[in-house]
Steps between C-alpha positions, in 0.01 A plus 500: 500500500422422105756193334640766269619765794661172671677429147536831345766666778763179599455212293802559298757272667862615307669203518890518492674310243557136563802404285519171511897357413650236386777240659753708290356420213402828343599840279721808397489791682203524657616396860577852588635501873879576702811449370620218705787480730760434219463784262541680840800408587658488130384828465665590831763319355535717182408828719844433675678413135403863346559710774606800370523389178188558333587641204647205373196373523388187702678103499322197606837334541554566874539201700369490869427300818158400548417415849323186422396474921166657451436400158407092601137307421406378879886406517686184384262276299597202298319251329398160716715217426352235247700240757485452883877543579422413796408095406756380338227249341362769280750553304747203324791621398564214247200536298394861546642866412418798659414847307500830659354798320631818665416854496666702277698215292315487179139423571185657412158539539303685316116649400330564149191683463297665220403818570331788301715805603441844395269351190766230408532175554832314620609256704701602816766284673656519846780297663676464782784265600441517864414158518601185704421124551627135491447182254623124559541297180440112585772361210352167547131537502440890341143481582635550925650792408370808720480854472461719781329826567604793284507794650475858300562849621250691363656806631783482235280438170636762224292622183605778289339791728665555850152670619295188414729237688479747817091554468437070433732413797287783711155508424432161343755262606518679827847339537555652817294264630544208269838555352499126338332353270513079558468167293493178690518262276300176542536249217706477168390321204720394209805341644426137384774465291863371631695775613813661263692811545424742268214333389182754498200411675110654453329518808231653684554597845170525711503688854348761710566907399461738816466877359429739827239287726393284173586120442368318162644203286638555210714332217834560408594334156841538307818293436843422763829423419706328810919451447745417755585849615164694401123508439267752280182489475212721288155449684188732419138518588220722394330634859179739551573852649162454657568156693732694679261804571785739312383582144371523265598872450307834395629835559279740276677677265795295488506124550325169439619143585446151409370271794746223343866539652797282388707440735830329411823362713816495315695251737897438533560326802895393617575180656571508821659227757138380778587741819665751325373845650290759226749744359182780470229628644209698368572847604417771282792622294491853457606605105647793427410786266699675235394906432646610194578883368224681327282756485267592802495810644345727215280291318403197751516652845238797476223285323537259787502812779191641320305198418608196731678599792212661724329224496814247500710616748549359854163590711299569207194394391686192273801457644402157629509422141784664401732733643695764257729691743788482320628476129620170581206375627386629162763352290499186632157421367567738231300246189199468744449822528537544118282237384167603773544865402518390125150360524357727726455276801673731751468796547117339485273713357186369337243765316608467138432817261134464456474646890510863543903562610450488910756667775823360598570275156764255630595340149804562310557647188633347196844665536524380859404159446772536180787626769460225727449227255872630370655547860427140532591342137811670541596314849269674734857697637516794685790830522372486842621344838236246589443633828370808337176614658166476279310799604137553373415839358160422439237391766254283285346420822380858639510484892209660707530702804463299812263675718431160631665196489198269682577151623279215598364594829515177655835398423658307255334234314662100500354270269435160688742251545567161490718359778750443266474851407368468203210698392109362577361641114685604249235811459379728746250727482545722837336842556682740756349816642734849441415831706494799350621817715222792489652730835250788360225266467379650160613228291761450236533578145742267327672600215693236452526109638755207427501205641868346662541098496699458829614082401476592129587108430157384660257824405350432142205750565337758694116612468450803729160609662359829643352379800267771723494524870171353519609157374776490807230251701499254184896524480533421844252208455699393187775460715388309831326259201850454398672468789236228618597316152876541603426318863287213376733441193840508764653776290635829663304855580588644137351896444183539276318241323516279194306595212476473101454753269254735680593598889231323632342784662138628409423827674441761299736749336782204478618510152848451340749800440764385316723162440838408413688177316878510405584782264253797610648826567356711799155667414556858523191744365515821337517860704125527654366192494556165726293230699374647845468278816225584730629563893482186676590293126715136520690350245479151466741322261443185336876363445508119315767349616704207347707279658780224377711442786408725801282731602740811601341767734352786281388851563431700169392858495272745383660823437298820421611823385185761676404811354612776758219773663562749200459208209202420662370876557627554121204212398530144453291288286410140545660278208232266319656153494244268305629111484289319185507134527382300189495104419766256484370158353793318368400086450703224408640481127359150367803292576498601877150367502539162370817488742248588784200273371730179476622597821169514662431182306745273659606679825267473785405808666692700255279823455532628126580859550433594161135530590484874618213363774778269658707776500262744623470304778805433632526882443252507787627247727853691467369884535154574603114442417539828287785449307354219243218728424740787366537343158156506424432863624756620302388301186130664595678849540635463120157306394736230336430098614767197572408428109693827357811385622449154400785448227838603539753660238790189565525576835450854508161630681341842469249684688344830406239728720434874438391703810401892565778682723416588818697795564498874290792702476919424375617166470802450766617172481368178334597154589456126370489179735530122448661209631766259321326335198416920387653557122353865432289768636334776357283772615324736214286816586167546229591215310321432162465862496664807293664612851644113575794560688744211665590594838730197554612236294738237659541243184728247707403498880732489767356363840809672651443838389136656609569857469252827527564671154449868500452646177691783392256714330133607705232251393192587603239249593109540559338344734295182304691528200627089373769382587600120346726265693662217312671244659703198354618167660742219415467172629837396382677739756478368819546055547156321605601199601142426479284713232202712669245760389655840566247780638505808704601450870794595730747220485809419299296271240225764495469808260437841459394765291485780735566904434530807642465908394613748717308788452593875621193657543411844285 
């Protein structure tokens, strides 16, 4: 088997979007998931208020119980003392005051971060005053004084959008499993002087930050103020998002953030009497929600049933993002939803006007983006009861039939596991077998195929292969291989086998079928025509898998819709499905490289990554003895060199290859793919000539949105006719902690230019 038939069918890896957050530290309205537990029960709340009187229209002032039982952070948790009560030497009495800061009573902390937000740049600030912790002051000798460990819920920081608060604590503080944020303070510098009340003091307080499973030193500098019955204090320091592995942020379309936090604690501490029991905790304090009177059900409510709701409703394909089953689910976040339909980031659609107009538009129109930008500047209210059901009238998401609903034939699949239960790798590459059902033993004809992420948390891709009956013997080898590995390594009998990119199997006729990332709709092909499995046909499915905190059982499914005896006695025609891969060579911009030559300079062993043969070869030692040679073939392919992409624009790479089509008849569907540092796409049939005609143009690329466009309107296409593909990168969108040569390959820090026609033969 030639290089190019190994690379040509599976070596397009769709990687799922990898988000990285930051320790709450981040920006408006793009943190799009659930309404949390309070706007629940306020909303309940309110439901209860304007029973039967909704024509006067709806009052947040309705006051309620909230059953605070369920609503705790790992129960009662308090800040360790700053003084052993327990030896009475710690602590004197005569020359020494105690200072209790206490949740709740006037403290704050606090985060400040530039971000670049919808093409503007602002600074965005969250707070909390969830906060708890202890100081001493030594009247005789200041420089004894001691501060103990601060202690921050996380859980309870508060920006100006509702949606991002609940989306940091979730996916990027994952404060369900580290709900505090702690600062152990240990030394303080600047107390020389003698000690006066209300004298103010500069100091810098130097301890140990723990955000999630991370512990660095850092600096706290600012000024204290100690009298007999109080102390406040105003400490910042200036922090990296990336120390802590959370930030910095880039969400295409939307949001950009600094890698420079401030983070600030705005201290007012009581005195108490040495003994004294803490008069708080750090339980989360549910807030409640006002929902004023307006305007909803004729101008608000049917844009978000036509546009949003299919996809955001409970069970849908984005609910786990954000769920819109009610109107006050909807009012409650009623400026986010304004401000990401005002600049087109939801509903996401991303061909601008110089594409041919394509099937199933989900954008708004000016006048709808108008209505709900004035539902919410007027209050976001609603003439509603909350409770009132959002019901979509529009599928955006077009179900297919499900002849079959396949899963893996060996069970479900179970990462590995530590004994702690935590996961082995963070990403898996496993490939499962599926069996198709043929009881007439003539085959199937499938009209249309979608692929179902069972743990859609963990599932970031799927690459699915066609897999004939005479490659069963190498499947079954495949697997005793593996489960050999399994044995030696000590890890459980898990189905299939691990592999990257391709399936790892080499008999002939295996080739890939189709492939799915977050935000693809269910393949379903026009009357007559479909993909035909031979009798006897597998499926095998390539799932990445990525892991954060365990690896939860998972059995996603293939799901065909089959063309019935008479379709198939009618005629069916084999769709042509050509994939086009071209170059991505993307180096380091000049500063990067003298960052990476000092480094290799004065670090031993430090291997300067900038050099594309350093990273070509750990390309290698990470994949596969083919996969460094890819870039080169493909430069060959497009007779370009390493030279032609020498110098960048900024940091802005380009790459450019024409190739003949491969397929003659009606262009179906066409469809753009790269990874996280993509900018813009374009694909343009007989360019340079009188017939030049864009096919898709995608001027600010989305990693989360990889659609198949169908084009409204027949365009034909001949079979060697030119096709360009054009393909832009920017470095600045995804943090390298340490700068490297960006070429084509399957992983995270890898590229792609990769394309694909769909072609309906004549």
């Amino acid at each position: 088997m030639s290089w190019w038939r190994r690379l040509d069918p599976g070596r397009v890896a769709i990687l799922a979007v990898l988000v990285i957050g930051t320790t709450a530290f981040l920006t408006r309205g793009q943190w799009f998931d659930t309404v949390e537990t309070a706007v629940d029960v306020a909303v309940d709340a309110v439901d209860v208020a304007v029973d039967g009187a909704v024509d006067g229209g709806v009052t947040g002032d309705v006051d309620g119980e909230v059953d605070h039982s369920e609503l705790t952070t790992r129960g009662e948790v308090v800040a360790p003392p700053v003084v052993d009560v327990d030896d009475p030497e710690d602590f004197d009495v005569e020359t020494e005051r105690l200072y209790r800061i206490v949740p709740g009573a006037g403290s704050r902390a606090s985060y400040h971060i530039t971000e670049r937000l919808g093409g503007l740049s602002r600074t965005t600030v969250g707070t909390t005053t969830v906060m708890a912790g202890e100081i001493a002051v030594n009247l005789i000798d200041l420089a004894a004084s001691r501060i103990g460990e601060i202690v921050v819920n996380v859980e309870m920081f508060r920006s100006d959008s509702a949606l991002r608060d609940k989306r940091i604590r979730h996916d990027y503080l994952e404060s369900s499993h580290w709900p505090f944020v702690r600062f152990k303070p240990t030394s303080i510098e600047g107390l020389d002087a003698g000690f006066a009340d209300g004298a103010a003091y500069d100091i810098a307080v130097t301890g140990e930050l723990t955000v999630k499973e991370t512990t660095r030193t850092e600096t706290f500098t600012g000024t204290v103020t100690v009298t007999p019955d109080g102390l406040t204090a105003a400490m910042s320091a200036t922090v990296l998002t990336s120390d802590y592995d959370v930030g910095p942020i880039n969400i295409a379309r939307l949001v950009h953030t600094s890698d420079e936090v401030v983070l600030a604690f705005e201290l007012v501490a009581d005195r108490v009497e040495i003994g004294s029991e803490p008069t708080g905790d750090l339980r989360r304090e549910i807030p409640s929600t006002e929902i004023a009177a307006g305007r909803f059900a004729a101008t608000v409510q049917p844009i978000l049933e036509t546009r949003c709701v299919s996809c955001h409703t409970t069970g849908g394909p984005a609910w786990s993002t954000l769920a819109l089953d009610t109107a006050g689910d909807a009012a409650a976040i009623a400026d986010d939803i304004a401000f990401v339909t005002g600049i087109g980031f939801m509903p996401p659609w991303l061909p601008s006007d110089l594409s041919p107009e394509f099937v199933h538009d989900w954008s708004l129109s000016e006048e709808e983006k108008a209505a709900v930008k004035a539902w919410a500047d007027s209050g976001g209210g609603l003439d509603v009861r909350p409770s009132t059901p959002l019901v979509a009238r529009v599928q955006a998401i077009l179900p297919i039939e499900e002849d079959q609903r396949i899963g893996p034939r060996d069970g479900l699949y179970t990462g590995y596991s530590r004994a702690d239960g935590r996961p082995v790798k963070k990403d898996d590459y496993r490939c499962q077998v599926h069996e198709v059902a043929d009881p007439e033993g003539d085959g199937n004809w499938v009209k249309g195929f979608e692929f179902r992420p069972d743990q859609a948390p963990v599932v970031h891709h799927a690459i699915v292969y066609r897999v004939p009956a005479g490659a069963a013997e190498e499947v079954a080898a495949k697997i005793a291989a593996e489960d050999g590995i399994e044995a030696a390594e000590g890890f459980p009998d898990e189905p299939g086998w691990t592999c990257f990119g391709l399936s790892g199997l080499f008999s002939d006729g295996v080739y890939s079928i189709q492939g799915w990332a977050p935000g693809q709709s269910p393949v379903i092909y026009p009357d007559g025509y479909g993909l035909y499995l031979w009798p006897g046909d597998m499926i095998v499915n390539q799932i990445h898998y990525h892991y954060d905190h365990d690896t939860p059982p998972d059995g996603s499914w293939i799901i065909l819709d089959t063309a019935t005896a008479a379709e198939v006695a009618a005629g069916m025609t084999h769709v042509g499905s050509n994939d086009y891969v071209t170059p991505a060579e993307i180096p380091c911009t000049p500063e990067e490289e003298a960052v990476a030559a000092e480094r290799a300079a004065t670090i031993d062993g430090y291997v300067n990554l900038c050099v594309r043969a350093n990273v070509l070869a750990e390309i290698g030692e990470k994949y596969d003895d083919f996969a460094p040679l890819i870039p080169g073939l493909l430069l060959a392919q497009c007779g370009g060199t390493v030279d032609d992409y020498d110098d960048l624009d900024g940091s802005i790479g380009y790459s450019s290859c024409d190739l003949p089509a491969r397929s003659t008849g009606t262009i179906h569907t066409v469809l753009g793919h790269m990874h996280e540092f993509g900018a813009a796409y374009r694909m343009t049939l007989h360019p340079d000539t009188p017939d030049e005609r864009i096919l898709l143009d995608i001027p600010v690329w989305d990693f989360e949105w990889q659609l198949n466009y169908e084009p409204v309107e027949d365009i034909r296409i001949e079979r060697g006719d030119m096709v360009r593909f054009e393909c832009w990168w920017d470095r600045t969108l995804q943090f390298m902690p340490e700068p490297r040569y960006i070429t084509w390959n399957e992983g995270t820090v890898d590229e792609m230019c990769f394309s694909s026609i769909t072609v309906l033969p004549d």
